[in-house]
Every structure is written in structure tokens, then in C-alpha cells.
C-alpha positions as CSV (number, residue, x, y, z in Angstrom):
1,X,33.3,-0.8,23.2
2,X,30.3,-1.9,25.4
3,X,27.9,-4.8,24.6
4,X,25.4,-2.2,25.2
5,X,26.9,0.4,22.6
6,X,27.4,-2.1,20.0
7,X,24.1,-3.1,20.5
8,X,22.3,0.5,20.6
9,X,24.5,1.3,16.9
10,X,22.9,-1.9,15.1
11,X,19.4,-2.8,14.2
12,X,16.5,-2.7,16.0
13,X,13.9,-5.6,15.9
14,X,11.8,-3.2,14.3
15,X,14.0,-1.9,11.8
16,X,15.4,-5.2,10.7
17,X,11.6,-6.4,9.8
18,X,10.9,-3.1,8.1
19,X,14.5,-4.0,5.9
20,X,13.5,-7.3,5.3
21,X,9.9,-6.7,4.1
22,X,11.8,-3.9,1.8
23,X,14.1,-6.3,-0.1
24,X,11.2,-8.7,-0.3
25,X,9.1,-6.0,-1.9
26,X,11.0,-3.7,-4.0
27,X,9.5,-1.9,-6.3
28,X,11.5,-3.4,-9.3
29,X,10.4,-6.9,-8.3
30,X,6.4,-5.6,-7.8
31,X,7.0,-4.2,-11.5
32,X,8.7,-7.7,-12.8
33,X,5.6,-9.3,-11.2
34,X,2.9,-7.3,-12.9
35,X,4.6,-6.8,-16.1
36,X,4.5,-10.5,-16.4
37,X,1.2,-11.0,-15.1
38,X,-0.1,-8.6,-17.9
39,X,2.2,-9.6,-20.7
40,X,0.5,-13.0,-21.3
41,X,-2.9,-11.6,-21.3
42,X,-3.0,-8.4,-23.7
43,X,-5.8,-9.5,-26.5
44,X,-9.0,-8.6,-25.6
45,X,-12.0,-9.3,-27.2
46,X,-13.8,-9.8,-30.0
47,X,-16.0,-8.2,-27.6
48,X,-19.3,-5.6,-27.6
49,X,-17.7,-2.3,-27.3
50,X,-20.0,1.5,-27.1
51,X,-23.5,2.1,-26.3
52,X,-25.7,-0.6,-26.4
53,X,-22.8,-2.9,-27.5
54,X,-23.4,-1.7,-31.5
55,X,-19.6,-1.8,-32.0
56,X,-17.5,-4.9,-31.8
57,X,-13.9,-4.5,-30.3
58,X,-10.5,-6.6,-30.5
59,X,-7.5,-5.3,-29.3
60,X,-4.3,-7.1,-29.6
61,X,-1.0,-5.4,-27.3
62,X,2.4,-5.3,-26.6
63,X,3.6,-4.6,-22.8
64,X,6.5,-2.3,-22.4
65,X,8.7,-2.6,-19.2
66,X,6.7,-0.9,-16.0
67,X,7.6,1.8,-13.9
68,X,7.1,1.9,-9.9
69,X,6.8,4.7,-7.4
70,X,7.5,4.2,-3.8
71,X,5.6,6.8,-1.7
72,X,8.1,9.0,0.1
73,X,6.0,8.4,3.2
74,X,5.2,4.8,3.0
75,X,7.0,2.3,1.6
76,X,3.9,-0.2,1.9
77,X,2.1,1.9,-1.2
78,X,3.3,2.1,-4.4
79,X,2.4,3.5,-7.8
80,X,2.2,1.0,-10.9
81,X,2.5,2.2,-14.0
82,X,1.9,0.1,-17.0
83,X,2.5,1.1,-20.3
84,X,1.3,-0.9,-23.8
85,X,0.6,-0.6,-27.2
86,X,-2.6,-1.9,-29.0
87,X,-3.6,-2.3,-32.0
88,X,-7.1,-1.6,-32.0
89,X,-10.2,-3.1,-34.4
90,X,-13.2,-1.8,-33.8
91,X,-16.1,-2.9,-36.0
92,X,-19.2,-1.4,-36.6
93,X,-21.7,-3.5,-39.1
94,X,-19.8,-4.0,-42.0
95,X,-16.9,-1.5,-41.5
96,X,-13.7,-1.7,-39.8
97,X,-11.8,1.4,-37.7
98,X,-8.3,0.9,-37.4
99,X,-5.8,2.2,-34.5
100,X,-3.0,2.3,-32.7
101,X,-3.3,3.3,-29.3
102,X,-0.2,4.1,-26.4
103,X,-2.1,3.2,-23.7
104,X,-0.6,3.4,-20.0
105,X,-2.3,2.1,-16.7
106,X,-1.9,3.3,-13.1
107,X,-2.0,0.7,-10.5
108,X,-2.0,1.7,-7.5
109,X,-0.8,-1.2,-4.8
110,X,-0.9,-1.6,-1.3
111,X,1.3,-4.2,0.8
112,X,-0.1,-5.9,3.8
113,X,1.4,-8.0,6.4
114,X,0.2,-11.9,6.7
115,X,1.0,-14.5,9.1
116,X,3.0,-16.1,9.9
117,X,5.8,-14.3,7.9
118,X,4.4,-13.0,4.2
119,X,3.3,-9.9,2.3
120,X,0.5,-9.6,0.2
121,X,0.5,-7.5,-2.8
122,X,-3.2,-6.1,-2.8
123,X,-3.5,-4.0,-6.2
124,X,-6.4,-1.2,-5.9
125,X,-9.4,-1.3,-8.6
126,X,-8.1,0.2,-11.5
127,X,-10.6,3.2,-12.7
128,X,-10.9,4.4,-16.6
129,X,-9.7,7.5,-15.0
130,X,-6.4,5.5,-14.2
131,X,-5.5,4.4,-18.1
132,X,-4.4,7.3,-20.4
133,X,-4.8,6.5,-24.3
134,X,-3.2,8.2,-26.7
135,X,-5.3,7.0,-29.9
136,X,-4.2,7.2,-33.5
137,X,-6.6,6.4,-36.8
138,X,-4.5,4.1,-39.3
139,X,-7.2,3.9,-41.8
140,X,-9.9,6.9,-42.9
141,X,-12.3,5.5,-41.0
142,X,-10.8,5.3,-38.0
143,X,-9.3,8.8,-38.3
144,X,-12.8,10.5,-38.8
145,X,-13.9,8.1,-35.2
146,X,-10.5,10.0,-33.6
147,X,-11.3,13.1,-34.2
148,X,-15.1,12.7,-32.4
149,X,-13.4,12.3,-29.1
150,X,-15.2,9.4,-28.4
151,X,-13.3,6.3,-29.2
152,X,-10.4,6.7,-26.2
153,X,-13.0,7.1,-23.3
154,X,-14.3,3.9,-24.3
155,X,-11.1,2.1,-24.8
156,X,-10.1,3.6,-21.4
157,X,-13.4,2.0,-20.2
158,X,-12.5,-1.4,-21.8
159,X,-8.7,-1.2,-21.0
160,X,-10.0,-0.5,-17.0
161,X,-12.5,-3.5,-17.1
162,X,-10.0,-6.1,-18.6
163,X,-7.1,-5.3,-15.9
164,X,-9.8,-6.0,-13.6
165,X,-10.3,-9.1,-14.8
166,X,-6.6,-10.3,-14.6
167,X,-5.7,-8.7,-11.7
168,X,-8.8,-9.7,-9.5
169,X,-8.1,-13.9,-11.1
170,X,-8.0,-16.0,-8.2
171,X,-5.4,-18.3,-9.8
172,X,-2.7,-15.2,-9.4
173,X,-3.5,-15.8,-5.8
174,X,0.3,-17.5,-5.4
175,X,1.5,-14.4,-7.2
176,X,0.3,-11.7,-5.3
177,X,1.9,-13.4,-1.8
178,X,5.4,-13.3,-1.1
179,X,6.2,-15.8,1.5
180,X,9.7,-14.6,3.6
181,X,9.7,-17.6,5.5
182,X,9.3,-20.1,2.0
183,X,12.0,-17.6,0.2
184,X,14.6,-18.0,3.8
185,X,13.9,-22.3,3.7
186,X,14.8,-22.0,0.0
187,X,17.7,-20.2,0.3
188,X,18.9,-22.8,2.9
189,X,17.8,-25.8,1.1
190,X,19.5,-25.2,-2.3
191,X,23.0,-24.5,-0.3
192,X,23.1,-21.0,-1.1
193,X,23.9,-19.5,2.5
194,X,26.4,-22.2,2.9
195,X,28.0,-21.5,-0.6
196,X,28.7,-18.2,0.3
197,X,31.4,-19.6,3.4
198,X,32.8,-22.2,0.8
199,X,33.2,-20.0,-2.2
């Protein structure tokens, strides 16, 4: 066979990159990351919660593993989604609602290319209209509150504002870029290319 054929039947420059930035991104690994970003941050509050900030809100959760979409058409966007359970406290004077909420959040995350050699994970705003609560009244009080309607638009609100917060933390900064060139020198460093020719 030709040097030409064998070359024309592997990768192209182009193709290899594309690969590359695919392993580095998958979406099971942009799921890991943002489960874990999330997991360590789910109490919110006491904070003002309603109109006029008359109710008082704390929320206490538990993350559940999240599930990732890849867009058929572009591997660079994916779809986030998030799903939690909080129980919910909201106060109002001297009364206490109680729920339990199934709450799920969609993120919606776009991957860019940075130089030298390094992706960044760029997570869109997320909207009220992106969380879905399913709300439940433990105590009377809270089951009356359920039946208004009113309580999961607000928690949606909340739930939307406090993944804001995390996700726009300039701390997570380190998280949200995946350096290929740092993950190849790594990989060299701690003998684990070599390794593979010993073993």
C-alpha cells in the first residue's frame, strides 16, 4: 500500500483535534463536573422569599446524578440536566409551610476553544423557565400554599437565582477550563504513557 493511501485512510489534522477535544469534553465528564460543583452548595437561605420579601425561605437538598445531551449537530453544546430534592421551609410571621420539592435544572453549556490548547466550559444563564418543581405540602399549611399555585413559581425563581450564583463564582474559574496541554504533560510526568510499553 502507498504512503499516500495509508495516509488518505487515517486522520486528518482536523479530525484528530475534533477527537481530541471530544474525549476531553464528554458529556459524562461535563456532568461529573457540575454534579460536584452543585452538590456542595445545595442550602439556600434563610433568605426573603415572595413579594416584598414577607416570606422567609431555607431550603436544604440532595443532588441526584445529572444527565447530559450532546446536540446531534454540534458536539460543542450540550444540555445539562440537574435533578435535586429539597426540603423546603418557608416562613411566614409566625408560621411554618413545609415541602418537599423534585426539583430539576436545565443547563444549557457551550464549549469554546482557548489558546494555546484548552476548552472552556461556558454554562448559559439559567432562567426560572429552565428549573421544573414538582412541590409537595408535608404539613397542612403547606398543603393549602400548594394548592394556590404560587409557591413553585417562586422556588423556580429562587432555585434559577442560586445556580446563578454558583455557577457565575469566579473561584470555579479552574473548573470550568480543561487544559489538554496540562492533562498530555501529566500523563507524561506520572509515567503513564511509558507504563503502558512496560506493562
Amino acid at each position: 500500500m502507498a504512503v499516500d493511501d495509508i495516509v488518505r485512510q487515517g486522520l486528518s489534522r482536523l479530525e484528530f483535534a475534533d477527537e481530541i477535544l471530544r474525549a476531553a469534553a464528554s458529556p459524562e465528564r461535563i456532568g461529573t463536573v457540575l454534579t460536584g460543583i452543585l452538590r456542595d452548595r445545595l442550602t439556600v437561605g434563610p433568605m426573603p422569599f415572595g413579594p416584598g420579601g414577607l416570606m422567609s425561605v431555607h431550603a436544604v437538598g440532595r443532588m441526584q446524578d445529572a444527565t447530559v445531551e450532546s446536540d446531534v449537530r454540534d458536539h460543542t453544546r450540550l444540555t445539562v440536566h440537574l435533578p435535586m430534592v429539597l426540603r423546603v421551609d418557608v416562613h411566614v410571621g409566625g408560621m411554618c409551610a413545609k415541602f418537599l420539592a423534585g426539583v430539576c435544572i436545565r443547563v444549557l453549556i457551550a464549549l469554546a476553544l482557548d489558546r494555546p490548547c484548552a476548552l472552556l466550559v461556558q454554562p448559559a444563564p439559567v432562567s426560572p423557565a429552565d428549573v421544573t418543581v414538582r412541590i409537595h405540602g408535608v404539613n397542612t399549611l403547606a398543603r393549602w400554599a400548594s394548592r394556590t399555585g404560587v409557591v413553585s413559581p417562586l422556588l423556580a425563581a429562587e432555585v434559577a437565582a442560586h445556580a446563578n450564583t454558583i455557577l457565575e463564582d469566579p473561584t470555579l474559574t479552574a473548573v470550568s477550563r480543561i487544559d489538554v496541554l496540562d492533562l498530555i504533560d501529566r500523563a507524561w510526568s506520572s509515567g503513564l504513557i511509558l507504563d503502558r510499553f512496560s506493562a
